[in-house]
C-alpha positions as CSV (number, residue, x, y, z in Angstrom):
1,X,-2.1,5.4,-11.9
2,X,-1.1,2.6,-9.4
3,X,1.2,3.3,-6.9
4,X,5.0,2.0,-6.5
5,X,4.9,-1.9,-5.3
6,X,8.6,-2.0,-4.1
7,X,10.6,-4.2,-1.6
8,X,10.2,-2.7,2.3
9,X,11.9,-4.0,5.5
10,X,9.0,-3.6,8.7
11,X,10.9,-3.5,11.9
12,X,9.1,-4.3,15.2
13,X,9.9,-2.1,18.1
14,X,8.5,-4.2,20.3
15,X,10.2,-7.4,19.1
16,X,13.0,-6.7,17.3
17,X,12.6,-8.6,14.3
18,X,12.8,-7.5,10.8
19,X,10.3,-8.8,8.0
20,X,11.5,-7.8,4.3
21,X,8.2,-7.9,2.2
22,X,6.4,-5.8,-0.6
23,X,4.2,-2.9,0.0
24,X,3.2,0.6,-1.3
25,X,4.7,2.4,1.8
26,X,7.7,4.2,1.4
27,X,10.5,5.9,4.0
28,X,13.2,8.3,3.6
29,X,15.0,5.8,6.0
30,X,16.8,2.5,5.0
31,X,18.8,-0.4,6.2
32,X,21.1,-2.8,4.6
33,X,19.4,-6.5,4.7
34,X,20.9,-10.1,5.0
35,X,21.2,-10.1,1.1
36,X,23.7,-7.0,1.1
37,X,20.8,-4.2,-0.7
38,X,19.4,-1.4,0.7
39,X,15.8,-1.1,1.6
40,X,13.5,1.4,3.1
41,X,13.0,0.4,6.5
42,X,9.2,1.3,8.8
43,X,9.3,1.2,12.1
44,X,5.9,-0.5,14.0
45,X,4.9,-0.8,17.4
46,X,3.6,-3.9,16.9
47,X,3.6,-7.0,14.4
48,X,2.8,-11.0,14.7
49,X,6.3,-11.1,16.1
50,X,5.0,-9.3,19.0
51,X,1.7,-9.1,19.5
52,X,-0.1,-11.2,22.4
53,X,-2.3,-13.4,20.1
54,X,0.0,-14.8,17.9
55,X,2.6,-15.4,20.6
56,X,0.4,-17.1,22.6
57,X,1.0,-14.9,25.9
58,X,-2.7,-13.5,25.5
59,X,-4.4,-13.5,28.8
60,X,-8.0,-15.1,29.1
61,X,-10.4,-12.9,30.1
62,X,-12.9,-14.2,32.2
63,X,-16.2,-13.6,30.1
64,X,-18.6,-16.0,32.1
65,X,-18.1,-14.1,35.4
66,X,-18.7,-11.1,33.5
67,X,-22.0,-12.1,32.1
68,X,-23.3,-13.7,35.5
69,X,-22.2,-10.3,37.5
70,X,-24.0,-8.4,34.7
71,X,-27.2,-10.4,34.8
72,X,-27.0,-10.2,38.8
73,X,-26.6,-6.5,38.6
74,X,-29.3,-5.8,36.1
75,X,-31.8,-9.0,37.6
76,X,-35.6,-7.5,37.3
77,X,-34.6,-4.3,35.7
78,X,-37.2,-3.5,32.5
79,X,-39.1,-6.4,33.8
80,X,-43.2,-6.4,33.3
81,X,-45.6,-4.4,35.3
């Protein structure tokens, strides 16, 4: 009925780092973790390790320009007649 909960190592490709955690995924691939056992290891493009809003390298996007050129652009348009 409910599918296997077993130990998984995530690898970031982006990062590097290795996060050894339960889940339902599975892989034909493995690795040998710290503790000396053998998990199966997925690969991800990106995790917390790596992605922009938890490392803090996000860039701000300016949002209040973009609303003052929009309401410049569109200024009279559907207005009454």
């Amino acid at each position: 009925m409910h599918p296997k909960y077993n130990y998984v190592v995530f690898n970031d490709l982006a990062s590097g780092e290795k996060f050894l955690t339960r889940s339902t995924v599975g892989s034909s691939k493995t690795i040998t973790w710290e503790d000396g056992n053998e998990y199966p290891v997925i690969d991800v493009e990106i995790s917390a390790a790596s992605h922009p809003f938890y490392t803090g390298k996000q860039r701000i996007m300016d949002t209040a320009g973009r609303v003052e050129r929009f309401n410049a652009r569109f200024k009279g348009f559907g207005g009454k007649k």
